[in-house]
N, C-alpha and C positions, 0 to 999 in steps of 0.2 A: 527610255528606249526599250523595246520587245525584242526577244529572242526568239526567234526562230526556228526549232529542231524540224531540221528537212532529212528524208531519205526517200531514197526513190529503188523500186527493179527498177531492172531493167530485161530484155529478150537477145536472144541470136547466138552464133555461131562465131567466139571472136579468132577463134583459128583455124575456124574450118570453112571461110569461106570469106569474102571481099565485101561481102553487103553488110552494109553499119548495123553493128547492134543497138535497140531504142527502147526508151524509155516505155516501161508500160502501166507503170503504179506511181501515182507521187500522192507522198504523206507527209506532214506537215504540223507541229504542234507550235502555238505563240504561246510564253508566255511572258508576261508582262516584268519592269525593272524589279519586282520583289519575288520574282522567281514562280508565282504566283499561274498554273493553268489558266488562260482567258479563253482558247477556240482551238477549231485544227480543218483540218483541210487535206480531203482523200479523195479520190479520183482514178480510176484506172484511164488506160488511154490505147486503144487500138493503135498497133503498128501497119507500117507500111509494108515492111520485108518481116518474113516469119510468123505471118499472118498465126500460125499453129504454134502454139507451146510448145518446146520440145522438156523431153520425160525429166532432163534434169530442174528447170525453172516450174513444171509443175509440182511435182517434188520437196521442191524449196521453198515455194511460196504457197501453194494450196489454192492459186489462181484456178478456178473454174475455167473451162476454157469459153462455155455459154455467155461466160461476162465479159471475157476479153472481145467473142464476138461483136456485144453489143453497144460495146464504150466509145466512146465521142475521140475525134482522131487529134492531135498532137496539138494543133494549131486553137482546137476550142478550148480544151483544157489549157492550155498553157496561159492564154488568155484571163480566163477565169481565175488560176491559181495569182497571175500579177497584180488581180483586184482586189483578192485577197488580201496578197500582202503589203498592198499602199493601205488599209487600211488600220496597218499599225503606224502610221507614219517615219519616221526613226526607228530601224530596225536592224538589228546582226544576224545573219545567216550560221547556224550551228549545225556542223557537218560532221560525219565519222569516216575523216580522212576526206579523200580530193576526188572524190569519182564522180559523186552527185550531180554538182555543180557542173562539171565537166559534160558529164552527161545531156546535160541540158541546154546548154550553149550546141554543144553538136548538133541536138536535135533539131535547135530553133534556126542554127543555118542548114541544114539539111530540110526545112521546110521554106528555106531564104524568107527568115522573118528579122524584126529586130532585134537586133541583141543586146542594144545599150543598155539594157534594166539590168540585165547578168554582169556584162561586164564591169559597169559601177558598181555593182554590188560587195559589200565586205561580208567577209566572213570567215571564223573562226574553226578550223579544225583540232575537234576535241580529241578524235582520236591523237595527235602529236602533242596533246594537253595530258590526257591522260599517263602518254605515254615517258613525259618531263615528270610529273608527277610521282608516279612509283618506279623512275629512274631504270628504267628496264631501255631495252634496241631494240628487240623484237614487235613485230606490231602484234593487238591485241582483239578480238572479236567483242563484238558490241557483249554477247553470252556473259567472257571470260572475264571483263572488264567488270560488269554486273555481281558475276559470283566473286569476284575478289573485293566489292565496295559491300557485298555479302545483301545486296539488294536482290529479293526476290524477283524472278523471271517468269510474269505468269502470261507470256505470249505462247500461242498455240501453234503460229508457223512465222515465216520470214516474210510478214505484208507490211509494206510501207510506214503506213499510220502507227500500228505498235512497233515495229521499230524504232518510231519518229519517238513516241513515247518511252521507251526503255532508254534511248539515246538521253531525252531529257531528263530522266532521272539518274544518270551520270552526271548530268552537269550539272545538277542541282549537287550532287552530293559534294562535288568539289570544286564548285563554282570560287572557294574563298582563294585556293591554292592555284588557278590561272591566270597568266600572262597575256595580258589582251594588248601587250605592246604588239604583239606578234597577230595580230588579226592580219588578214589577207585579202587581194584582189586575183581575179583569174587570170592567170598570163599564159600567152599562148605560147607552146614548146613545139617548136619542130625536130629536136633530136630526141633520142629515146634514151632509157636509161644502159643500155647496153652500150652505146656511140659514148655517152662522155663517160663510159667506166673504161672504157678503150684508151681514151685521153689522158683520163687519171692512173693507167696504167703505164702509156708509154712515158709521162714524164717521170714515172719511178723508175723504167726500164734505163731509160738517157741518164739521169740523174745516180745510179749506180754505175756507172762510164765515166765517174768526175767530168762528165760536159754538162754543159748549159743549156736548155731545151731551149728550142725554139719554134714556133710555129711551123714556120717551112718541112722543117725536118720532121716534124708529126705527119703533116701533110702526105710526104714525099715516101717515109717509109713504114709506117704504121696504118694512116686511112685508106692512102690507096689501093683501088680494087678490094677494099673491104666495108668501104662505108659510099652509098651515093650521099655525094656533092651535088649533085644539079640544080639543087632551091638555097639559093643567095641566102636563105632567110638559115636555114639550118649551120649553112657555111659561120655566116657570122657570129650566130648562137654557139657552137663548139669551138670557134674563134675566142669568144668570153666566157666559152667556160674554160678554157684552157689559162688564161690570163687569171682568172680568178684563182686555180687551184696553183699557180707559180707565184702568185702573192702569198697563198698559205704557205708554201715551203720556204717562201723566203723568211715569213715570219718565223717558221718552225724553228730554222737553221738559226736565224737570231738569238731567237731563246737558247739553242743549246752553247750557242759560243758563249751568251751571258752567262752561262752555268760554271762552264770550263771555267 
């Protein structure tokens, strides 16, 4: 099986404005089951919305903006990038953290293409490998991560491809010490992290009342007029994330009576 060190830019405006921000750079390194460099795979990609770099993404990537004029739009690369990678046959996706991937499913229905290649797709986030690893909370920048495996950093700015490669010599370095029980598929979320911190709050809030949470009561006096309900799909997502975090307290609560 091949590994696949992917990062991508991306462009836009994520709070200053309603237009999707997109993919504009994908960099890509394979390498093979002995950890071994075989190929890699770069590409910029003209966007739809944001046609123009804005000062911070130039900045940070060193994107000319003359290149991004002249790069092939979402739907050729993307194309191109999936031929790529069928021809590792068996292969894991090596990500730093959940954005990448993410990124790219958005794009490819935001060009209504298909998406089953992504969706099937596994893949392993090193950045929460790393992060199991030197047993830290905080997350960690590809840099920080780098200078504390005390690996030199001789990338010149934040473009795909070296990052793809810095990333993989992360996981080269501690490849022995991860958990690949823990590999992943993309699953789609419709509540945010702010909505089920809201959840995981009120059943702390009720649960300090000696009552018994219950869905309703979340519903009734915590969500409403504070979170839109209207997509069934969200409803039932913080429906089981609620059920979920009342199983950990039940367990928690067990442990401490075992203690008592």
């Amino acid at each position: 099986m091949d590994y696949i060190i992917l990062d991508i830019e991306f462009n836009g405006r994520k709070f200053a404005s309603d237009l999707p921000m997109e993919v504009i750079e994908i960099g890509a390194v394979r390498l093979n089951e002995s950890l071994q460099f075989v190929d890699e795979f770069s590409s910029l990609i003209k966007p739809v919305y944001f046609s123009k770099l804005n000062g911070f993404i130039k900045k940070k990537t060193g994107i000319p903006q003359e290149s991004i004029d002249i790069a092939e739009g979402f739907p050729k690369v993307i194309a191109e990038f999936i031929t790529w990678l069928k021809a590792s046959g068996e292969y894991l996706l090596i990500t730093w953290g959940g954005e990448d991937l993410k990124r790219i499913i958005f794009d490819t229905r935001m060009h209504k293409l298909d998406d089953s290649v992504w969706m099937a797709a596994h893949y392993f986030d090193l950045l929460k490998g790393f992060i199991r690893f030197r047993n830290v909370t905080n997350d960690v920048s590809v840099e920080a991560a780098l200078a504390d495996l005390g690996i030199e950093d001789d990338s010149s700015a934040h473009r795909a491809l070296e990052d793809a490669r810095m990333t993989g010599e992360i996981f080269k370095a501690i490849f022995g010490h991860l958990d690949f029980e823990r590999i992943q598929q993309f699953k789609d979320v419709y509540s945010n992290a702010k909505e089920r911190k809201m959840v995981k709050n009120a059943i702390r809030t009720i649960s300090a009342q000696k009552v018994v949470p219950q869905w309703q009561m979340l519903l009734d006096h915590f969500l409403a007029q504070k979170v839109s309900l209207d997509d069934p799909r969200k409803l039932a997502e913080l429906e089981s994330y609620f059920e979920s975090e009342m199983r950990k307290e039940q367990r928690t609560a067990a442990k401490r009576t075992a203690i008592e």
